[in-house]
Structures are given as C-alpha cells and as structure tokens.
C-alpha positions in Angstrom: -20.1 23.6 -2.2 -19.6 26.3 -4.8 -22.2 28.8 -5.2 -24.4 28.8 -8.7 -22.1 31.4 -11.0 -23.5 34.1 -13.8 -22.7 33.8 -17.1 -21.1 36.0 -19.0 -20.8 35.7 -23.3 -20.9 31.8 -22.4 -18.6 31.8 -19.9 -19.1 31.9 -16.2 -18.1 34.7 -13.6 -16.7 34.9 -10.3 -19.3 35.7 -7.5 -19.1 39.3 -5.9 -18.3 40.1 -2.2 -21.2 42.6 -2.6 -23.3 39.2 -2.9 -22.8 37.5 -0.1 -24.3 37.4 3.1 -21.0 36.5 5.0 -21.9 34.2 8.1 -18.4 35.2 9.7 -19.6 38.7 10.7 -22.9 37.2 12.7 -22.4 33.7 13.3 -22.0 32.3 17.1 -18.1 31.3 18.5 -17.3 27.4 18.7 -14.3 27.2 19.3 -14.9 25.5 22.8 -17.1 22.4 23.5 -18.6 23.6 26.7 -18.9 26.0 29.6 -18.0 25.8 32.7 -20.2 29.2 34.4 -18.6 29.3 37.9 -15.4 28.5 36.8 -15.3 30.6 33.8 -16.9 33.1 35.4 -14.6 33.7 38.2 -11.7 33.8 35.5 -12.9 36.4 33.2 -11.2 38.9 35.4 -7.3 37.1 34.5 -8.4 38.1 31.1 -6.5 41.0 29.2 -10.0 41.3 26.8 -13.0 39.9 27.4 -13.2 38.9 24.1 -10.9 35.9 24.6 -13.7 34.1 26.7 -14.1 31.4 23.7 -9.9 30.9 24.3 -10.4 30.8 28.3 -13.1 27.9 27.7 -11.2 26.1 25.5 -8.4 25.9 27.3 -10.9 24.6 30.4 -11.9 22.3 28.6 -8.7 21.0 27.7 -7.7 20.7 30.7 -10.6 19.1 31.9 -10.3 16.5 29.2 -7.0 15.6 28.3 -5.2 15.5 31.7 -7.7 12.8 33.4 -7.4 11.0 29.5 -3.3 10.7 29.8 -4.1 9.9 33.7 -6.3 6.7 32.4 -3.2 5.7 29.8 -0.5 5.9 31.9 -2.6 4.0 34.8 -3.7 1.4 32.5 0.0 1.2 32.0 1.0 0.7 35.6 -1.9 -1.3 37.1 -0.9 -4.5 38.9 -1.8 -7.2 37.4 -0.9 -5.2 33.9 -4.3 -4.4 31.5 -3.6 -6.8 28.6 -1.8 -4.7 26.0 -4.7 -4.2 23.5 -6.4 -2.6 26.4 -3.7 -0.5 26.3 -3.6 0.3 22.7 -7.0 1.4 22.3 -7.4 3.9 25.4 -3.8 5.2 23.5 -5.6 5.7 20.0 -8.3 6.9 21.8 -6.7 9.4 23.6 -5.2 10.8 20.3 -8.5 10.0 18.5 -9.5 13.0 20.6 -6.6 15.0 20.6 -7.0 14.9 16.5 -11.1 15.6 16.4 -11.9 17.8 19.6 -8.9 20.0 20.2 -6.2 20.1 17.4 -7.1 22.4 15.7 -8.3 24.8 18.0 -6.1 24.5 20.6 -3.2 25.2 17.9 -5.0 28.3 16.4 -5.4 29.0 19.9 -1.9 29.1 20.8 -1.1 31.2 17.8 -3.4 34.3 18.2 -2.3 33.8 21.9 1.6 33.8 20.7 0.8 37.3 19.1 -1.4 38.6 21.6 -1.3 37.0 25.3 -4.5 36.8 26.8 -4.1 36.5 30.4 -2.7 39.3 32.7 -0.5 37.3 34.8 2.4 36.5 32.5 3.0 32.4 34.4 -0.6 31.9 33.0 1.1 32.5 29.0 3.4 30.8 29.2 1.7 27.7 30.8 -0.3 27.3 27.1 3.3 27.0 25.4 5.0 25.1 28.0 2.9 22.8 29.6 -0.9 22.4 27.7 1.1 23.0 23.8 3.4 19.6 25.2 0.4 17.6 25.3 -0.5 18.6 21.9 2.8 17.4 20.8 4.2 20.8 20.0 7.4 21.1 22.4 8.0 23.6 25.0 8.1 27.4 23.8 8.8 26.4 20.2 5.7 28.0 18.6 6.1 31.3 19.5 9.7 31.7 17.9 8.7 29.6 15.2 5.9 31.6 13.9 5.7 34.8 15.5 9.5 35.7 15.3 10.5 33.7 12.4 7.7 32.9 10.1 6.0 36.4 10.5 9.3 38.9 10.5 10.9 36.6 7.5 7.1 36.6 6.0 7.4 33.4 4.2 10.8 34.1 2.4 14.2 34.8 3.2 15.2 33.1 6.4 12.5 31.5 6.9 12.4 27.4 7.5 8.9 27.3 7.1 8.8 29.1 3.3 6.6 27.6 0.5 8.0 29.7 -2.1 10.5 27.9 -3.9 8.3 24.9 -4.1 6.4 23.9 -7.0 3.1 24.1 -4.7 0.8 21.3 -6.3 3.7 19.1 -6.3 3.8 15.9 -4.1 7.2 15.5 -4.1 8.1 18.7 -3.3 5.0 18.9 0.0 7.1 15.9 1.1 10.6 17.6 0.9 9.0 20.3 2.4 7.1 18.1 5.2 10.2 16.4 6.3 11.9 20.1 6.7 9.1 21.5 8.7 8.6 17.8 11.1 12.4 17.0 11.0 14.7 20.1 10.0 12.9 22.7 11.8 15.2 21.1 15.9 18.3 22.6 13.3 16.9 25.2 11.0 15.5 27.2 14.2 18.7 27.0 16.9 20.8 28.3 13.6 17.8 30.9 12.6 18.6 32.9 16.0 22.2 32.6 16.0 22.5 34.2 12.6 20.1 36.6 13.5 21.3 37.5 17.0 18.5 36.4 19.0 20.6 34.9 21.6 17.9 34.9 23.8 15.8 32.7 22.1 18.1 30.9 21.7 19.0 30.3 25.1 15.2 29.7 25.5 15.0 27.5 22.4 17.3 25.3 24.0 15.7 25.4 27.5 12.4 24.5 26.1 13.6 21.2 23.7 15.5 20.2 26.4 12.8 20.3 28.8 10.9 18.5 26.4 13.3 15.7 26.0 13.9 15.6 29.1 10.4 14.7 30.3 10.0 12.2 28.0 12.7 10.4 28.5 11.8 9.9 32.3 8.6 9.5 31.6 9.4 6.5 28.8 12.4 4.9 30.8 11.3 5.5 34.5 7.4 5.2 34.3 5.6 3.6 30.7 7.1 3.8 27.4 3.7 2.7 26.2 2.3 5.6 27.4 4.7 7.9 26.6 4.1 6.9 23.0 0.9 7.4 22.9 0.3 10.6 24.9 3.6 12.4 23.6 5.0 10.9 20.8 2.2 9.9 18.3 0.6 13.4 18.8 3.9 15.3 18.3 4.1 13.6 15.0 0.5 14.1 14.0 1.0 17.9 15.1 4.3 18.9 13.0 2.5 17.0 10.6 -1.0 18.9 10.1 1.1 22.3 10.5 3.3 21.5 7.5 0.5 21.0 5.5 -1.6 23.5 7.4 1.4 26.0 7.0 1.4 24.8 3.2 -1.8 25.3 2.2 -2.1 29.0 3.7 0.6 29.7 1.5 0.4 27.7 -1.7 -0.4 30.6 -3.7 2.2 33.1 -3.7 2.5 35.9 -6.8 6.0 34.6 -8.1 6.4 38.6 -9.4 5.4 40.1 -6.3 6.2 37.6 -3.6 6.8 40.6 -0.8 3.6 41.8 -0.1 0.9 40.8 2.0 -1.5 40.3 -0.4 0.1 38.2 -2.4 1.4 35.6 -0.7 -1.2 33.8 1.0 -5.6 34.1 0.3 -8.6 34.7 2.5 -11.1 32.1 3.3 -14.3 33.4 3.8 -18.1 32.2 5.3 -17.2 28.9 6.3 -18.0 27.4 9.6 -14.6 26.8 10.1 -13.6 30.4 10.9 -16.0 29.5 14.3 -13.8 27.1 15.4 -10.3 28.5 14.6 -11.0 32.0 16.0 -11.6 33.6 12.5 -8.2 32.0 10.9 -9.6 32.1 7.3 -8.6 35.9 7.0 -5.1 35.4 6.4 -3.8 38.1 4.4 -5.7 40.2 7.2 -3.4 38.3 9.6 -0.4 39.0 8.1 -0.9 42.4 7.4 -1.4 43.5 10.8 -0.3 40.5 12.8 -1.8 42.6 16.3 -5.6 42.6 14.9 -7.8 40.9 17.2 -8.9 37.7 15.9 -12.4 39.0 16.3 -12.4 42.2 14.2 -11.0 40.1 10.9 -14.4 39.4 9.0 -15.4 43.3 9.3 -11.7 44.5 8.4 -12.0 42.7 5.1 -14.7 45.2 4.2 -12.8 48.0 5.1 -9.6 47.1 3.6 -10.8 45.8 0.4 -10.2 48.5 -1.5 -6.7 47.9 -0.9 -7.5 43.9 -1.5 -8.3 44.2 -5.0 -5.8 46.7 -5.6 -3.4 44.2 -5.1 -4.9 41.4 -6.4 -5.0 39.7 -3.2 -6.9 36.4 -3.4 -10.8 35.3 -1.4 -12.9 32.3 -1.1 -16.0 31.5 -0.2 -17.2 28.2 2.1 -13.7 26.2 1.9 -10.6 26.8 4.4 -7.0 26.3 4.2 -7.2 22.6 4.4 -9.4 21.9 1.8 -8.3 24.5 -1.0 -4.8 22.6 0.2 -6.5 19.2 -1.2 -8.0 21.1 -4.2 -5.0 22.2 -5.4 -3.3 19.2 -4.7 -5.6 16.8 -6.4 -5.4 19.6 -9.5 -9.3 20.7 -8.7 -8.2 24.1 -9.5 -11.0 24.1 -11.8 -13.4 23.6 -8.8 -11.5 26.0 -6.4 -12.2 29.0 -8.9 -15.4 28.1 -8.6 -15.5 29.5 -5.0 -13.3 32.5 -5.8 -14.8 35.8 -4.7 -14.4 38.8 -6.1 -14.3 41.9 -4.2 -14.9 44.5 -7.4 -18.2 45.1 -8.9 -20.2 42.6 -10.6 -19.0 44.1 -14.2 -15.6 44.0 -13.6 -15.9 40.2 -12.3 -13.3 38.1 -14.0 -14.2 34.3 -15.3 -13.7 31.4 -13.7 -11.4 30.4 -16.3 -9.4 33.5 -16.0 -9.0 32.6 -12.4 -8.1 29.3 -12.8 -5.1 30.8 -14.6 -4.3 33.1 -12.5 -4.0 30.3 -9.8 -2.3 28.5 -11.7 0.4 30.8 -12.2 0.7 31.2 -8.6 2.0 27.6 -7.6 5.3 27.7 -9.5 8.1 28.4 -7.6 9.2 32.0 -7.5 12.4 33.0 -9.4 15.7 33.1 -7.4 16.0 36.7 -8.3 12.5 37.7 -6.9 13.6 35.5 -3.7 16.9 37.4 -2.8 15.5 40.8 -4.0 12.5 39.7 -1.1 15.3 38.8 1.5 
C-alpha cells in the first residue's frame, strides 16, 4: 500500500528517501524455510563468504524437500497394483504446488547471484545448482548462467540480447505475449546462434552438452520409467519457470528511457522496503545490480544511499513496498496512476516532483525505444 503523500499547490508529491525508514537495511533473511544446525553448520566452511549462509540453507532445504517429493510421484507411478490415476494427479500438482509457493522464487534468485558470484569453494558443488537442483526447477542444465550472466548482462538489455524489452510497447498484452513465446520457446535457438556470432564457442559446446543432457534424461525417464511423472516433476515446472522469468525478466525492465536506453539507470528501477527483498536475497535493487553485477547481494540496500547521488543524477527510478512483479501487474492493468503513488524520490523534499509528473514520466518510458537509439546502443 502506498504511503499517505504531501501536497503541494493542490497537487500531491512524491515521498522522499530521506523519509523512510527502509526495512531492507535491518530486517531478518528469509530466504530459507528452516535450519538444519549440524548439517549447516558443518558446511559453512565449503562456503566462499559466510554471508551466503541463507543460500546454503536454502539449497538444504531443497534438497530435503523436493527429492523425497519427485521420489513419492514417480513411486506412486510404478507401484504394483498401479495408484488410481487421480492419486497420481494430485501428488503431481502437489509437487509443483510447492515448487511454485516454497522455492521458485528463491531458488531462481538463488541461482542467479550464485551464477555471478559462486558460493562454494569446491567448483563440482557450483555447478551441481545449475545442473542438477536448477533441472528440477525446470530450468535445463547450465542454461542460466549463459543466458543471463553472459548474454543478458554484457548485451544489457539491447543489442544481441534475446531477452530485451526494449522494442516492446511495455504495457501491451500482445506484445508480453510475442515477447513470452520468444523468451519460453525462441530462447533453444536465439541462444546456440547468440554464441556463435559472438565467438563463444565454448558455451556453445556447453550449451549443447547441457540441453542435450536435459533431453536426454527426460526422455528415459518418460519412455523407460513414468511419463506421468515425468510430466509432472519436469515438464509442468519447466513451463511454469520460463514462464514467470519472461514476465519476471519483463517487469524488471518495463521501464526503459527511450532517449537514453544505454545506461544503467535508465533501463530498469529499484524496489525498495518490501518484504520481498528477504526472500529474494535483496533482488529489488536492480539498477544497483546492473551497475556492478559483482556487488554482494547483501550490501545493495546500503549502496543505494551511497550511490544516490549518482541515482537522481540520472534520473534512475525507486519504489517503495511493491516488487518487480507487482509494478509488472500495475503497469499492465494501466494502474500507473497507483504505481506513482509509491515512487520515491531520492532529492530533497522541495525538489520532490508530483505524482502526476511521474505518472508521465512513466509513461513515457513504456514505448518502445526508436530504432536509431537501439543500434546507436548496440
């Protein structure tokens, strides 16, 4: 919910940065669901910084929870006499019931600050989160790290990159679902042809490796043990993950400065004090992110107040209490009105802009940025 906003001549302002009392900098990790002491505890020392605990007991608890959960499909499956198929159904929709609600979302902003900076010191324990605990998230095998840390963050949302937003008209529904079936669909070409024509031959090679892994396994797994199962642990979550990053991938950058679509501080916003930076590992400070990609997730909420200076300079974009997903929904259900309600200004309280004014100033920044600004940016 939006803050109660000054007046000013009539007309409400923006609230301050200088007035909040930003839960972000103080407020306790969730990010996991529960500890396990003795076996967390003799792991700490695997870690590169201790300060990834909240990732080493999430991906416990993952473990712990989604390996015994396939385990009960694919048994329910196989049992002689065979569980009558509604049995089957609903410990399937379960099972992704808790993929979706428990762990989706942090496991995948998990595996991204992990992709930028790996957390473990034995380099097998990496690259088990992309190859084997990302696959039962639906994402496939060593895809996410090319996709977003080579691709998304060196082409920085223009250019060559699959996954760019900025020749959409952002608030458009038929132009999310052009872009959805690029990033679900597209993405097993775009990708393999991204490293050739860059010369990544490499990841390519690994590319390759990894989707063919991944079909691979489920393939056996759907001809040679349950194709049930295989649906419901692999399939329907794969789906439901490309699906939530599109949109997840859209709404971080739905507002990008059509006249200055190169810098960092223009093309995507901040999301501030919300209790959904405790459970994605401080995700909300995206401009942060993509301005130095290496930041630990930990020290985002206090490098907004020492880089915003160079924030308002550039007119780089903060709100207050939502996240990406619901200023996604706002803009998309044309609540822009409400969204600059939650805007946050990070000058003084006389230089504040209206909400109007911001509402504009949104607005402008969903249209689709001019070809010439594009290939000046590439």
């Amino acid at each position: 919910m939006a803050p109660p906003l000054q007046a000013r001549g009539g007309r409400p302002v923006v609230q301050v940065l200088d007035d909040v009392v930003n839960s972000d900098l103080t407020a306790a990790r969730n990010e996991y669901h529960f500890r396990m002491p003795f076996l967390v505890d003799r792991m700490l020392p695997l870690l590169r910084d201790p300060r990834d605990e909240p990732m080493l007991c999430l991906l416990i608890n993952i473990v712990q929870t989604l390996v015994p959960g396939a385990v009960v499909v694919y048994g329910l499956c196989l049992r002689q006499p065979p569980a009558a198929s509604w049995g089957v159904h609903v410990a399937g929709l379960f099972y992704v019931a808790t993929i979706a609600l428990l762990f989706m979302e942090r496991f995948v902003l998990c595996l991204h600050f992990a992709s930028h900076r790996p957390i473990f010191h034995i380099d097998w324990m990496n690259s088990a989160i992309s190859w084997v605990i990302a696959p039962m998230f639906g994402i496939p095998c060593g895809l996410y790290k090319l996709h977003h840390v080579i691709m998304h963050h060196i082409e920085n949302n223009h250019g060559l990159d699959a996954s760019s937003t900025e020749h959409f008209q952002r608030d458009s529904w038929l132009d999310f679902l052009a872009y959805w079936f690029r990033f679900v669909f597209l993405i097993h070409l775009e990708l393999p042809a991204y490293t050739l024509r860059t010369k990544r031959y490499n990841w390519f090679l690994s590319l390759m490796g990894g989707l063919a892994t991944w079909l691979a396994a489920l393939f056996c797994l759907a001809k040679y043990v349950s194709m049930t199962a295989t649906i419901w642990v692999f399939v329907v979550p794969h789906v439901f993950a490309m699906s939530v990053m599109s949109f997840g991938n859209w709404a971080q950058h739905i507002f990008v400065d059509p006249t200055n679509c190169t810098s960092n501080y223009a093309l995507t916003y901040n999301c501030i004090d919300t209790p959904v930076n405790q459970t994605t590992f401080n995700d909300g400070y995206h401009v942060i992110h993509h301005a130095n990609a290496r930041l630990h997730w930990s020290e985002m909420p206090g490098a907004l107040y020492a880089m915003k200076e160079r924030h308002l300079q550039s007119g780089a974009l903060t709100f207050r209490g939502v996240h990406f997903m619901d200023v996604g929904i706002m803009v998309m259900t044309k609540r822009l009105d409400k969204l600059a309600q939650c805007y946050v200004h990070l000058g003084t309280k006389e230089t504040a802009p209206t909400v109007d004014e911001v509402e504009a100033k949104l607005r402008s920044w969903l249209e689709p940025v001019p070809l010439a600004h594009a290939k000046k940016a590439s």
